[in-house]
C-alpha positions as CSV (number, residue, x, y, z in Angstrom):
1,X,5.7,5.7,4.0
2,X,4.1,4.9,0.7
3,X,6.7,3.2,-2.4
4,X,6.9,4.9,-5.6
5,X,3.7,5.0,-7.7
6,X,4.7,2.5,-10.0
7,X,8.2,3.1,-9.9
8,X,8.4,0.0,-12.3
9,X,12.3,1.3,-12.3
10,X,14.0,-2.5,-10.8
11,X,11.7,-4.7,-12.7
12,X,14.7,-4.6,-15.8
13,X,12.3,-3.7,-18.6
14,X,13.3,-4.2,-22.4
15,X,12.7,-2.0,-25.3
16,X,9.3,-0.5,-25.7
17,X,7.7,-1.4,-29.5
18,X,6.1,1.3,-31.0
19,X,2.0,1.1,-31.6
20,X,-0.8,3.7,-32.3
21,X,0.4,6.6,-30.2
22,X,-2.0,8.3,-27.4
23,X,-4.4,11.2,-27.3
24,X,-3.6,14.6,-26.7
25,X,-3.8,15.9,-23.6
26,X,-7.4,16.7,-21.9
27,X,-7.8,20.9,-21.0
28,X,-6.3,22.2,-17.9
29,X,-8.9,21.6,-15.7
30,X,-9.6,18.1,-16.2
31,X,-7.2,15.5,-15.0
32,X,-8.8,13.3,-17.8
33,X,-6.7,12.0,-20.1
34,X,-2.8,10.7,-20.2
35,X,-0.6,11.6,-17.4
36,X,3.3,10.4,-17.1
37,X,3.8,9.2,-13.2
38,X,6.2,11.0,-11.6
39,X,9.1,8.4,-12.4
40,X,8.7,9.0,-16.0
41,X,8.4,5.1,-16.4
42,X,5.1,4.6,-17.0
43,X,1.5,6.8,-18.2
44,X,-1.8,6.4,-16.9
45,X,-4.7,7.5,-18.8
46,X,-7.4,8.6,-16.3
47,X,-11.2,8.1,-17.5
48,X,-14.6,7.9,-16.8
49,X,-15.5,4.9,-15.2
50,X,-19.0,3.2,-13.2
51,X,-17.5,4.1,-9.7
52,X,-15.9,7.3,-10.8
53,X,-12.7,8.5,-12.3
54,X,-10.0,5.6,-13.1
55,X,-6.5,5.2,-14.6
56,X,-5.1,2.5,-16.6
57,X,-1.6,2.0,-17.4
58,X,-1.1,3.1,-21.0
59,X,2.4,3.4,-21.6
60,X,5.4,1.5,-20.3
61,X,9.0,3.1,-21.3
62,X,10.4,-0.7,-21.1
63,X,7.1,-3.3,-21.3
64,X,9.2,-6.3,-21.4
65,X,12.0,-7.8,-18.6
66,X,15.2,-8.8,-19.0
67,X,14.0,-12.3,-21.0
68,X,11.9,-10.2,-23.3
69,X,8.4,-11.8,-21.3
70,X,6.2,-9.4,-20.8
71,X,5.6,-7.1,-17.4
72,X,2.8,-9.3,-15.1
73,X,1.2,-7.9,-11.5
74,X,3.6,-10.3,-9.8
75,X,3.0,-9.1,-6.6
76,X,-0.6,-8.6,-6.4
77,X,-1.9,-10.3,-2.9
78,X,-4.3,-12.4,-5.0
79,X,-2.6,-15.0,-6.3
80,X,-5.0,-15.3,-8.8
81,X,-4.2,-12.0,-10.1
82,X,-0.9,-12.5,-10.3
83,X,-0.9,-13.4,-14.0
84,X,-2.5,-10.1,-15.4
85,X,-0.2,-7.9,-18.0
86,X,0.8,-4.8,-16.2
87,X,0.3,-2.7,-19.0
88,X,-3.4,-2.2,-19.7
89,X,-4.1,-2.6,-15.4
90,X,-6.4,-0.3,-13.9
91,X,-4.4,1.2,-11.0
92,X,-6.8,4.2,-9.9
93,X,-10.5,3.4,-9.1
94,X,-13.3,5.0,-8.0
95,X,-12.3,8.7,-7.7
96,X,-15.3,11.5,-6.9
97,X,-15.4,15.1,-6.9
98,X,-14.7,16.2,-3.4
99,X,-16.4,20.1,-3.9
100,X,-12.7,21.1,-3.1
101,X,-12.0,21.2,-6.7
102,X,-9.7,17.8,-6.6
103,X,-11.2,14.2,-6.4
104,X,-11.1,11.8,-3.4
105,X,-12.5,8.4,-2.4
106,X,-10.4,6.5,-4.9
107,X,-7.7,4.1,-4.2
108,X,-4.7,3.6,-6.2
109,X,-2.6,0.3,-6.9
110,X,1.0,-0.2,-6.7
111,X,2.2,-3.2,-8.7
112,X,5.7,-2.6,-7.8
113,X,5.0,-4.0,-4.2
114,X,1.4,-5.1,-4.6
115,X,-0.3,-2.9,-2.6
116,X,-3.6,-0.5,-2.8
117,X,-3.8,3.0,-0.6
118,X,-6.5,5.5,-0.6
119,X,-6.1,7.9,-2.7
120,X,-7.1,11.8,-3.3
121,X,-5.8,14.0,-6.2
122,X,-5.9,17.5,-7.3
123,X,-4.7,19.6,-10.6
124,X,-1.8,21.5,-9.1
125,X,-0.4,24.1,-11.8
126,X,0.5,22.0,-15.1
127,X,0.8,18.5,-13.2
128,X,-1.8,16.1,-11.0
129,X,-0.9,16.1,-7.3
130,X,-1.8,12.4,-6.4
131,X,-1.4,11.4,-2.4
132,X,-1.6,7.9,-1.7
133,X,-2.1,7.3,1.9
134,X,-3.2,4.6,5.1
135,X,-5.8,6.0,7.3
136,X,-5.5,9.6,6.9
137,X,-4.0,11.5,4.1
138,X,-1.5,12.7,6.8
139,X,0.4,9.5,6.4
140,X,1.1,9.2,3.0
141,X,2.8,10.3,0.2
142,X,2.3,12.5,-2.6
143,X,3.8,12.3,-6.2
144,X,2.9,15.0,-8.9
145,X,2.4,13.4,-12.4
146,X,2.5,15.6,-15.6
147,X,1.2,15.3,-18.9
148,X,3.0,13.8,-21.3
149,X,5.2,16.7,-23.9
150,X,4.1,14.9,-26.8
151,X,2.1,11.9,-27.4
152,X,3.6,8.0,-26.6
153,X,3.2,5.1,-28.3
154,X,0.9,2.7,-26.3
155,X,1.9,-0.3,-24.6
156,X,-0.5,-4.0,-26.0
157,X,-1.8,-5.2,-23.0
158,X,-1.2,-9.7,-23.0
């Protein structure tokens, strides 16, 4: 079973500073634009990229941890990458139309735990059904994100 996508609830995050707040929500049929993960801890603007459709972390409720340092990918498997800000990380890659009228082929990553599923998604109603999964989207889990009720302050990546 798939964690929570980012549940970044037990990493004991401090007040969140308010900055330029984000853009509206995009129309109803385009999962660009901000979405609030299911948690309500963190929001993910989604984006043309290269590959595809992507999402970076835009907004964190609490940015900072409980010494007022800011949030770091601490469990990336890449040591090297272990330094990187979460806020400002690109979590989704490489999403693709699928013909089905959702978008598959992409991957999302968890920086809660450090891991990276394949990914599909699909506008379901007012939110943005998102299954993470290993192997086959049978084994996996599915979290609907919504957009956010008004816009949020954004998070300063560094």
């Amino acid at each position: 079973m798939m964690p929570t996508l980012p549940a970044l609830v037990g990493l004991g995050f401090a007040t969140l500073a308010a900055v330029p707040a984000l853009a509206a929500p995009g129309a109803a049929d385009d999962p660009r634009g901000p979405w609030l993960v299911q948690s309500g801890e963190a929001a993910v603007r989604i984006q043309d990229c290269p590959q595809g459709l992507c999402g970076t972390i835009v907004w964190l409720r609490q940015e900072r941890g409980p010494a007022g340092e800011r949030l770091h990918d601490l469990h990336n498997a890449d040591p090297a990458l272990r330094g990187r800000p979460i806020c400002g990380m690109t979590m989704l890659y490489n999403f693709k139309p699928d013909g089905e009228g959702g978008w598959s082929g992409g991957q999302i990553y968890d920086p809660e735990h450090g891991k990276t599923y394949t990914a599909r998604m699909r506008l379901a109603g007012n939110g943005l059904a998102l299954r993470g999964y290993v192997g086959v989207p049978l084994f996996g889990e599915t979290q609907t994100w919504t957009r956010p009720p008004a816009p949020l302050p954004a998070c300063r990546p560094g």
